[in-house]
C-alpha positions as CSV (number, residue, x, y, z in Angstrom):
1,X,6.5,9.4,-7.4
2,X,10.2,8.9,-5.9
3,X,11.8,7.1,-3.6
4,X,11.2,9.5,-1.0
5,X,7.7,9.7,-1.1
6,X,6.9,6.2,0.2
7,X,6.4,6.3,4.0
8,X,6.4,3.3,6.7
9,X,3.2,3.2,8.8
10,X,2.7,0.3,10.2
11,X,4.5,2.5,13.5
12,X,1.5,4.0,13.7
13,X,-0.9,1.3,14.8
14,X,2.0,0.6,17.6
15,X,1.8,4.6,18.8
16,X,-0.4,6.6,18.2
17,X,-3.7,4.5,16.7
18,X,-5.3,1.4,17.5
19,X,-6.8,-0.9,15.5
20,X,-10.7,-0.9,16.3
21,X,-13.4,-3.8,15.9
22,X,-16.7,-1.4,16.6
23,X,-17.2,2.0,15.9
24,X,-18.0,5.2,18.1
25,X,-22.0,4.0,18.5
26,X,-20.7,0.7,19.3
27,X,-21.9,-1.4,15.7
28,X,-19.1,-3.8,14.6
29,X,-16.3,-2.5,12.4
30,X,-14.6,-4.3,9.1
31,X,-12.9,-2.7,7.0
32,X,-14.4,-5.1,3.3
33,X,-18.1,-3.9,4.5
34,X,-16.9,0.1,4.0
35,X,-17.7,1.4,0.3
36,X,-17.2,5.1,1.1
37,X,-14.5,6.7,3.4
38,X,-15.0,10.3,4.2
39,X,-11.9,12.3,6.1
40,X,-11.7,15.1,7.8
41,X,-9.0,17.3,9.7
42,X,-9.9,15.5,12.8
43,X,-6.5,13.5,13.8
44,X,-7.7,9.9,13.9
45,X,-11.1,9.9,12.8
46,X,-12.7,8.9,9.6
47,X,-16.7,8.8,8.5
48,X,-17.7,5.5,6.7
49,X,-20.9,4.2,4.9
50,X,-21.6,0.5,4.4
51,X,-23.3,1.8,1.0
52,X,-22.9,4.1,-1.7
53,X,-26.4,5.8,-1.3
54,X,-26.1,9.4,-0.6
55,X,-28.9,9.7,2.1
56,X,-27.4,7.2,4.1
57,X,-26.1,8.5,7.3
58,X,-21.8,8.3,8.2
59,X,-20.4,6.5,10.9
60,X,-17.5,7.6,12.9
61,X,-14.6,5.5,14.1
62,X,-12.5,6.6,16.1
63,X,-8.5,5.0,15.8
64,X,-7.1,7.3,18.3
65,X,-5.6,5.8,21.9
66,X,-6.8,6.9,25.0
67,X,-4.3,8.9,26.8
68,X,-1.9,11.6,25.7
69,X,-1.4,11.5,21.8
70,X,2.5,10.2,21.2
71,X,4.3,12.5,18.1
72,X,3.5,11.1,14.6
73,X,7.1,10.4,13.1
74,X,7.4,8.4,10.1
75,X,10.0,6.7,9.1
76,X,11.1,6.0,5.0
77,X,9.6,2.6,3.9
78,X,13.1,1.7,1.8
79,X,16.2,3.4,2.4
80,X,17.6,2.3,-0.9
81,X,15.7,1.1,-4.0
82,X,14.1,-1.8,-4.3
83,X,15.8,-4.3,-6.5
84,X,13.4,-6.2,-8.7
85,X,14.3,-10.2,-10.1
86,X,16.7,-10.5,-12.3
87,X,14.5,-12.9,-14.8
88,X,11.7,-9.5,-14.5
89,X,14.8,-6.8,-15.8
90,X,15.2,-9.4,-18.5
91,X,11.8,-9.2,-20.1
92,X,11.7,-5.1,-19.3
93,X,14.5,-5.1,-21.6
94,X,13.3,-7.4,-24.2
95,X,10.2,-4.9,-24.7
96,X,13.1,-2.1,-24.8
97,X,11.8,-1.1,-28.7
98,X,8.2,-0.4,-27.3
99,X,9.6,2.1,-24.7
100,X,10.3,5.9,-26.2
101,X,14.4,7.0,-25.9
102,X,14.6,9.4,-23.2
103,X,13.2,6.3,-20.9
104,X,15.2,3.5,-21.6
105,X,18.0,4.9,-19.5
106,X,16.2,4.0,-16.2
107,X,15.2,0.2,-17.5
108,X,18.2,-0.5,-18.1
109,X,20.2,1.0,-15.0
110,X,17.0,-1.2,-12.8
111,X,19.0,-2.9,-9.6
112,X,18.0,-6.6,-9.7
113,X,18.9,-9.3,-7.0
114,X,19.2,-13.2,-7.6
115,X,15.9,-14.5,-6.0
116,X,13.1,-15.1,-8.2
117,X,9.5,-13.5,-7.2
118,X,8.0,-16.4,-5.3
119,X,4.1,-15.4,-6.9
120,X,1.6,-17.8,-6.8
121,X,0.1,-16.9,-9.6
122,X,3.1,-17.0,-11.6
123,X,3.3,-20.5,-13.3
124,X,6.8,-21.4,-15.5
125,X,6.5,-22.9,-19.2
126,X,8.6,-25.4,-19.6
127,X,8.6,-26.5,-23.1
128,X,10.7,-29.2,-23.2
129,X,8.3,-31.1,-21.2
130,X,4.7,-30.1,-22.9
């Protein structure tokens, strides 16, 4: 995938759809109880299943606002590319050997910026102090 194939749409939900808590019979909607999503051409609509058995029936939701439907534009998510932490670049490049010639070119030319990733999960080693 490039750069230009990543697409903003949280402008949707603000337009032209609306987030819904029940579906079209009127049962109560989340989206972690859905297992299987079924789409069609229908603008707005999608089929779920609250299983995976194949004889149980779809329900329809219906995300469309009532009214006259606005025009669907979306906008680029990043205008430029997204720089990745310096520390990260680093330890791309350390596994540099592993990676086959004609695709080193692009870890190395990787745009980085000075914060470090702020991840939770990420714990640092200090082994000066273990």
């Amino acid at each position: 995938m490039s750069q230009e194939d990543f697409y903003n749409f949280s402008d949707l939900l603000k337009n032209v759809f609306v987030k819904k808590q029940k579906d079209s019979s009127g049962r109560r909607f989340l989206w972690h109880d859905c297992k299987w999503l079924k789409y069609t051409k229908q603008q707005g609509i999608i089929y779920y299943k609250k299983t995976l058995k194949k004889n149980d029936q779809f329900y329809e939701i219906n995300f469309n606002r009532r009214g006259r439907p606005g025009a669907i534009n979306l906008k680029q998510r990043y205008s430029d590319t997204v720089p990745i932490a310096e520390e990260k670049k680093q330890h791309l490049l350390e596994l540099l050997p592993l990676v086959p010639v004609i695709y080193r070119r692009f870890y190395e030319n990787l745009k980085t910026k000075a914060a470090a990733d702020n991840d939770p999960d990420l714990e640092t080693f200090d082994a000066d102090n273990e």
